[in-house]
N, C-alpha and C positions, 0 to 999 in steps of 0.2 A: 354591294358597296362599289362604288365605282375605281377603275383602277391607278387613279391619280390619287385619290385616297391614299388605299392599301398603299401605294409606292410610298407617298409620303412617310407615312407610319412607320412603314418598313424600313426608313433611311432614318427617321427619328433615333426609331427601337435601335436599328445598329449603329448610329454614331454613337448611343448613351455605352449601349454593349463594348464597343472598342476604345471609348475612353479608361474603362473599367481594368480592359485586358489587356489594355495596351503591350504593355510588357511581355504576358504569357504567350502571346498571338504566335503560333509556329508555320509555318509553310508544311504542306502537303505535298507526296505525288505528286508528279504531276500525271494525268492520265491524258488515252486520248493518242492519237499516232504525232509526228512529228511537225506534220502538216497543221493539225487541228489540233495542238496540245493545250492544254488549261490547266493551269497553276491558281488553284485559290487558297489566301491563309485558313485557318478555322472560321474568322468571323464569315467570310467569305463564303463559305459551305453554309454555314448555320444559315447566313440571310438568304441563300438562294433556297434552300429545302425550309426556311420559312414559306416563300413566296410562294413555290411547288405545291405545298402541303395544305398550306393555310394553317399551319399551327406554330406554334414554340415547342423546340427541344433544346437541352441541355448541348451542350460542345460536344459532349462525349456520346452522346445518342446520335446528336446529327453526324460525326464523322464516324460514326460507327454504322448509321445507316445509308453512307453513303458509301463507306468503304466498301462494306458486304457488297453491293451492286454497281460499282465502279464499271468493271467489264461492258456491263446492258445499258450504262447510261452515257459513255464517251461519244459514240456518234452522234445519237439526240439531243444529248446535253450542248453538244460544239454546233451542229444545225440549229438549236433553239438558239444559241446566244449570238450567231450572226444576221435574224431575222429583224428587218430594219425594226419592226412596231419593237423590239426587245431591246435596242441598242439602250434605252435611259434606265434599263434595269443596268447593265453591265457597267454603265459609266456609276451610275450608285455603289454597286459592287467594288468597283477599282477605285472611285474616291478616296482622298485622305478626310479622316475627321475634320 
């Protein structure tokens, strides 16, 4: 599937998801050193370990499987999201509805 697709889908899937949760939507950790830190809500985590993964998980699965591995994903995770081909993932990610 080509990756304008998946991105589309992917921004569809999370506006529907965040109009839903609007409300519950919490802030995270942030991880990451000072320099490099990354703050993302839930929906934020869900749609990126969508993209990662290629699957759907639950809020609670994806911030739980991201939590667990927070530590090993900070450097790669802040080098992946400064990569120009990556940048219209992040502006998707940072979007309002």
């Amino acid at each position: 599937m080509p990756l304008l697709t998946v991105l589309e889908q992917s921004f569809e899937q999370q506006t529907r998801q965040r109009q839903k949760r609007q409300s519950k939507t919490q802030k995270l950790p942030q991880v990451g050193s000072k320099r490099h830190s990354i703050s993302l809500s839930a929906a934020g985590w869900e749609g990126l370990a969508t993209l990662a993964l290629g699957v759907h998980r639950s809020d609670a699965e994806t911030i739980e499987l991201l939590g667990n591995h927070a530590a090993q994903l900070q450097q790669p995770l802040a080098d992946w999201l400064k990569k120009p081909e990556e940048s219209i993932v992040r502006q998707i990610l940072a979007s309002p509805p």
